[in-house]
C-alpha angles and dihedrals in degrees: 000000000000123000093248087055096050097057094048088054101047080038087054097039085049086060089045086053093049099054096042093086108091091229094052096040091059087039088059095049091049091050086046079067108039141331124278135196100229084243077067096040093051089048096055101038083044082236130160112241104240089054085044080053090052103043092055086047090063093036092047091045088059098044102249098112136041134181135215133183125257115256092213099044103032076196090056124068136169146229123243125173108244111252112270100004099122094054091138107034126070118220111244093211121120135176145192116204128161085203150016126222125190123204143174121142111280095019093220113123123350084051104045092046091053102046091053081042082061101047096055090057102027138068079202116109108236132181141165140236135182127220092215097015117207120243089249139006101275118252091238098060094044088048091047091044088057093044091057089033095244121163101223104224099215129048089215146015106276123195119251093236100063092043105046133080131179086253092066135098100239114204121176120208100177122071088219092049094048093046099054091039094041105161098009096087123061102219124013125203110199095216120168114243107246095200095065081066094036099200137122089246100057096049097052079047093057091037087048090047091047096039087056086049108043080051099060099040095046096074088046097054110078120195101252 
């Protein structure tokens, strides 16, 4: 066996260890759906926190977890599944919803495009809502929409209050929006606002994260 092999082997069977541990494995199935602060993660494994502390040390030291800060709460940070690390292993997570709602703050920009993402990969309504809506749909996110060729779903931002009902599927995609709803929502996404950047650039790169995302999580969402 070569050298290169090897490693990818002792690399592939160090993943395998680390989710061979119950906790981690289901830790593992909620972050393939959104990301978590560990506080999160403790609360819905039922989990003490030191152990919660331990488990992301082993997942973070194979390369199947990262963390970022919140953008709302600099003391506060949360858990995403590195990009492609689970090439070989199927989530085991599955959902019923009778609609989607998107939210983040102003809904201007990372919830509208969402919700007109969903609508090109799932027979699922879907819709969005803001907590502190904006006055108008930001350019960026217009100009971004007709370069992907996205049919924004609302004409204007809409408050959440006046969109959502106990009977929807409630996924956050701002850090700000998810921290004053907690609970509240089932599933939360920690996307940058690109508005807060402005630029052509940062706008593709939030339509490219939620794209892979919404991806992954359509075939998994079932019409109930």
């Amino acid at each position: 066996m070569n050298i290169e092999l090897q490693t990818e082997v002792v690399r592939r069977a160090a993943k395998h260890a680390a989710l061979g541990d119950p906790a981690r494995l289901q830790l593992v199935d909620l972050l393939t759906l959104g990301d978590l602060a560990p506080s999160e993660i403790g609360a819905a494994l039922g989990v003490r926190s030191n152990l919660i502390t331990h488990h992301l040390k082993v997942l973070e030291a194979v390369g199947i977890i990262t963390r970022t800060p919140s953008e709302a709460d600099k003391r506060r940070s949360y858990v995403h599944l590195v990009d492609g690390s689970l090439e070989d292993i199927t989530p085991g997570a599955a959902l019923a919803a009778q609609r989607v709602v998107f939210v983040c703050s102003a809904n201007s920009a990372r919830s509208q495009l969402a919700s007109a993402l969903w609508a090109n990969v799932s027979n699922v309504p879907s819709a969005s809502g803001g907590t502190h809506p904006a006055e108008r749909i930001d350019p960026g996110a217009l100009a971004v929409a007709a370069r992907h060729d996205l049919r924004l779903t609302e004409t204007h931002p809409r408050n959440l209050v006046d969109v959502v009902t106990d009977r929807d599927f409630v996924i956050t995609v701002c850090d700000n929006a998810h921290e004053q709803l907690g609970v509240t929502g089932n599933l939360h996404w920690s996307i940058p606002d690109p508005v807060r950047i402005g630029t052509d650039a940062a706008f593709d790169t939030t339509v490219t994260e939620l794209k892979r995302r919404i991806s992954s999580l359509a075939p998994r969402l079932v019409a109930s």
